[in-house]
C-alpha positions as protocol buffer text, in pm:
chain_id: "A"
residue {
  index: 1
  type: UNK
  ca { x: -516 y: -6025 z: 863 }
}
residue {
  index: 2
  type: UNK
  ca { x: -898 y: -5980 z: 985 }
}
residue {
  index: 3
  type: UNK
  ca { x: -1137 y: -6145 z: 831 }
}
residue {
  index: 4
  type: UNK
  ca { x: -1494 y: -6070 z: 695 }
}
residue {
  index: 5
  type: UNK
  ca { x: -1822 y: -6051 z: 892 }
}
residue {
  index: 6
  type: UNK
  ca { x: -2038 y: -6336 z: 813 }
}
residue {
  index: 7
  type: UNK
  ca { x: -2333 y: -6179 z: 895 }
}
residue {
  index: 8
  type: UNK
  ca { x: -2257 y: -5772 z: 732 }
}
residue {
  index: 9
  type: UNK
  ca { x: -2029 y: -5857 z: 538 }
}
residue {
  index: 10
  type: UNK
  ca { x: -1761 y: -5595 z: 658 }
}
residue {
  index: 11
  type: UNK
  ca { x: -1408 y: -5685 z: 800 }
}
residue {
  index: 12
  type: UNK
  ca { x: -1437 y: -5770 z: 1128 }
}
residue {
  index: 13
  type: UNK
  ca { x: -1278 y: -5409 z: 1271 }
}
residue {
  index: 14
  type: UNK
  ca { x: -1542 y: -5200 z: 1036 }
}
residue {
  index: 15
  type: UNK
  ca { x: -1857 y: -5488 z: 1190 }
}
residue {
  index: 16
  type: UNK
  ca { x: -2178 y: -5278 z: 1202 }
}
residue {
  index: 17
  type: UNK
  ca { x: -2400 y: -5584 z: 1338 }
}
residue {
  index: 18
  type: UNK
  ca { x: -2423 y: -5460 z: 1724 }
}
residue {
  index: 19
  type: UNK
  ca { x: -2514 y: -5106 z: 1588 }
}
residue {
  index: 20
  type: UNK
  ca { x: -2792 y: -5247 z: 1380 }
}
residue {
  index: 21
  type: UNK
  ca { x: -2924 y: -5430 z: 1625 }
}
residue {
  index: 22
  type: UNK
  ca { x: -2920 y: -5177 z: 1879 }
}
residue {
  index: 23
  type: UNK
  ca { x: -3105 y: -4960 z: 1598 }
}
residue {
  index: 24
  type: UNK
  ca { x: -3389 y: -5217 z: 1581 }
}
residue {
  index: 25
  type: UNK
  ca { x: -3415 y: -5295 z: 1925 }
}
residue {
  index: 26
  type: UNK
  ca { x: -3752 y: -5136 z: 2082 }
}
residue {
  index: 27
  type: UNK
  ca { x: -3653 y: -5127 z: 2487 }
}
residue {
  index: 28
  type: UNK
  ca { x: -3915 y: -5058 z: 2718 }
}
residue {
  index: 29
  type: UNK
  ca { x: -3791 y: -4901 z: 3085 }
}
residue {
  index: 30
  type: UNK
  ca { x: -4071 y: -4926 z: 3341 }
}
residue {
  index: 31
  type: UNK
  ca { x: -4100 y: -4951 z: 3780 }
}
residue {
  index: 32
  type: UNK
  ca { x: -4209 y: -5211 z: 3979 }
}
residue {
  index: 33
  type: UNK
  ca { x: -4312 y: -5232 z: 4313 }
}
residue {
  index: 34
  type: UNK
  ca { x: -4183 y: -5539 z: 4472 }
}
residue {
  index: 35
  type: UNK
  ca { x: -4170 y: -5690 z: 4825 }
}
residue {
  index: 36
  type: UNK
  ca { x: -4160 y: -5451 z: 5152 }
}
residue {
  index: 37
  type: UNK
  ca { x: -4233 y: -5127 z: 4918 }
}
residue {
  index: 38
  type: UNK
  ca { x: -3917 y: -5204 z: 4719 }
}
residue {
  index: 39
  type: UNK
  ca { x: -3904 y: -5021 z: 4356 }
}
residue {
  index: 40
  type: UNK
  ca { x: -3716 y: -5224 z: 4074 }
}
residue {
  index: 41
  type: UNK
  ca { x: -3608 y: -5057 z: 3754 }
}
residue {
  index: 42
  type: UNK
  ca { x: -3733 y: -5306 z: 3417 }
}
residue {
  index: 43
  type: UNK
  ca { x: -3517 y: -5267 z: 3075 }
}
residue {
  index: 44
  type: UNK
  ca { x: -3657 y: -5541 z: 2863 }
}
residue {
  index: 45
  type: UNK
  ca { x: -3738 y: -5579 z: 2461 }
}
residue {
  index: 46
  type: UNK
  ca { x: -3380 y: -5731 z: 2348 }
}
residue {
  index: 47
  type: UNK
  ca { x: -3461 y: -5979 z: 2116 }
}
residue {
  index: 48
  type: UNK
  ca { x: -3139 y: -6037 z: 1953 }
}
residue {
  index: 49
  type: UNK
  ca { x: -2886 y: -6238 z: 1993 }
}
residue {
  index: 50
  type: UNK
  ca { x: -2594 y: -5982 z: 1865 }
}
residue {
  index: 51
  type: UNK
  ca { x: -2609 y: -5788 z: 2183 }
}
residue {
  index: 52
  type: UNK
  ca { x: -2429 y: -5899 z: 2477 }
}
residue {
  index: 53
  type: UNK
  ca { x: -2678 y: -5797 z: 2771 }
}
residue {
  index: 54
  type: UNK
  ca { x: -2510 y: -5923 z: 3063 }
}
residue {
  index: 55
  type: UNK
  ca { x: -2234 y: -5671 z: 3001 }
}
residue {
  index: 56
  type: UNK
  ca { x: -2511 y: -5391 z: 2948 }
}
residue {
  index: 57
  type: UNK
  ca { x: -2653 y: -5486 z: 3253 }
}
residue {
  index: 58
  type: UNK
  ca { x: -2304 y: -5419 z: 3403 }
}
residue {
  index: 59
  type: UNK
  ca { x: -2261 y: -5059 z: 3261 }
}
residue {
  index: 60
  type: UNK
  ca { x: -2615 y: -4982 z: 3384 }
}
residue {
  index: 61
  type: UNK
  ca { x: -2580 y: -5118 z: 3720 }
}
residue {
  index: 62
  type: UNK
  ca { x: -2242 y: -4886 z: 3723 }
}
residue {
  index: 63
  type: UNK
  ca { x: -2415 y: -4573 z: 3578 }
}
residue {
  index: 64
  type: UNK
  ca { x: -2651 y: -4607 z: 3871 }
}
residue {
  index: 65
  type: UNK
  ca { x: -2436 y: -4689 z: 4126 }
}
residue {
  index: 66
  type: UNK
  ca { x: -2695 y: -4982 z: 4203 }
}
residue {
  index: 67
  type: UNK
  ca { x: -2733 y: -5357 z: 4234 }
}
residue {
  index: 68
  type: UNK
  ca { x: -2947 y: -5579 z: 3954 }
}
residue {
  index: 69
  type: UNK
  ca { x: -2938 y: -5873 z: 3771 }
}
residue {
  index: 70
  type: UNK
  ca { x: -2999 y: -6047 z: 3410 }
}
residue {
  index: 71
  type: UNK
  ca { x: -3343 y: -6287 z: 3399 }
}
residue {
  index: 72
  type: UNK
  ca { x: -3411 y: -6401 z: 3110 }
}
residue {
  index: 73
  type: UNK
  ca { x: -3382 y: -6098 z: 2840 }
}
residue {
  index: 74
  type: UNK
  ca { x: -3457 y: -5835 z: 3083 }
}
residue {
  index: 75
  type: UNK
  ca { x: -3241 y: -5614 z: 3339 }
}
residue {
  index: 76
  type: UNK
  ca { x: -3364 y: -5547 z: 3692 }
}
residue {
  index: 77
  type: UNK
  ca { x: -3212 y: -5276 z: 3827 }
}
residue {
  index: 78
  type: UNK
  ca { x: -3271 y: -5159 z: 4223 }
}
residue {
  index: 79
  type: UNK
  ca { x: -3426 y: -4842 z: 4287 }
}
residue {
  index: 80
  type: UNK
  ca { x: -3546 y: -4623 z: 4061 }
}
residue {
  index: 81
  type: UNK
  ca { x: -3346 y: -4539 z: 3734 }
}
residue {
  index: 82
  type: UNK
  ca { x: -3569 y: -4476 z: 3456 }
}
residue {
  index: 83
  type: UNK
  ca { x: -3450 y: -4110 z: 3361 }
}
residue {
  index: 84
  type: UNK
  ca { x: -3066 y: -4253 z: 3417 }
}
residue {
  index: 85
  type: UNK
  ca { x: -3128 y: -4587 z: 3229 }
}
residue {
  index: 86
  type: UNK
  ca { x: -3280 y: -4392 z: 2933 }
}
residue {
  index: 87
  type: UNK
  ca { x: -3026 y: -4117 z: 2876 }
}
residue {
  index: 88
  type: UNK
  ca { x: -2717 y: -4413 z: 2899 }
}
residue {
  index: 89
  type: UNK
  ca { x: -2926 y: -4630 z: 2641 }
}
residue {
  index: 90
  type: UNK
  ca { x: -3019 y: -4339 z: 2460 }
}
residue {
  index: 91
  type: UNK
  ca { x: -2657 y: -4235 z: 2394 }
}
residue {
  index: 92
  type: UNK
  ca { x: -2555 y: -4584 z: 2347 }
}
residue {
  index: 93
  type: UNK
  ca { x: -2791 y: -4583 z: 1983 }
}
residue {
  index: 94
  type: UNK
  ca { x: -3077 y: -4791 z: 2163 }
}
residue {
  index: 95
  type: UNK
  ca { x: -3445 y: -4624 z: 2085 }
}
residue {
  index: 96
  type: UNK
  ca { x: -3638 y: -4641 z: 2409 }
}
residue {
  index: 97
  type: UNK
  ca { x: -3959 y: -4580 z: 2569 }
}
residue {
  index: 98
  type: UNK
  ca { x: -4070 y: -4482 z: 2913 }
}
residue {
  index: 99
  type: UNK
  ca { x: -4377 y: -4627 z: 3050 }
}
């Protein structure tokens, strides 16, 4: 037997939480230049706890067949991705913004 959502109120298999927060979420994907002329893709704005970001990071870093890492509550991505990064989080129900 499931049982109920403490935060929705749904049983667990019908949980909406992760899709509302992905709905509220307002994700900002930028470059950055870093050491020896290196160019590091940013996702950052998560602010909630509901989303699990270290296994986003993983799908993104697979989507872009590059390396990256977690600090913090942003993803660093190598290279440059923005156009990738925002059509995956795009389908995924995030809202995002380019900069």
């Amino acid at each position: 037997m499931a049982g109920i959502c403490p935060t929705c109120g749904l049983p667990e298999e019908l949980c909406m939480c992760e899709q509302i927060a992905r709905e509220q979420q307002s994700i900002v994907v930028y470059t950055d230049n870093r050491r020896y002329g290196k160019v590091m893709t940013v996702v950052e704005g998560f602010d909630s706890s509901d989303i699990d970001i270290d296994s986003l990071a993983k799908k993104l870093k697979m989507k872009c067949a590059s390396g990256g890492t977690v600090k913090g509550n942003k993803i660093e991505l190598q290279g440059d991705h923005k156009r990738k990064v925002k059509e995956t989080l795009e389908e995924m129900g995030f809202s995002v913004t380019v900069r």
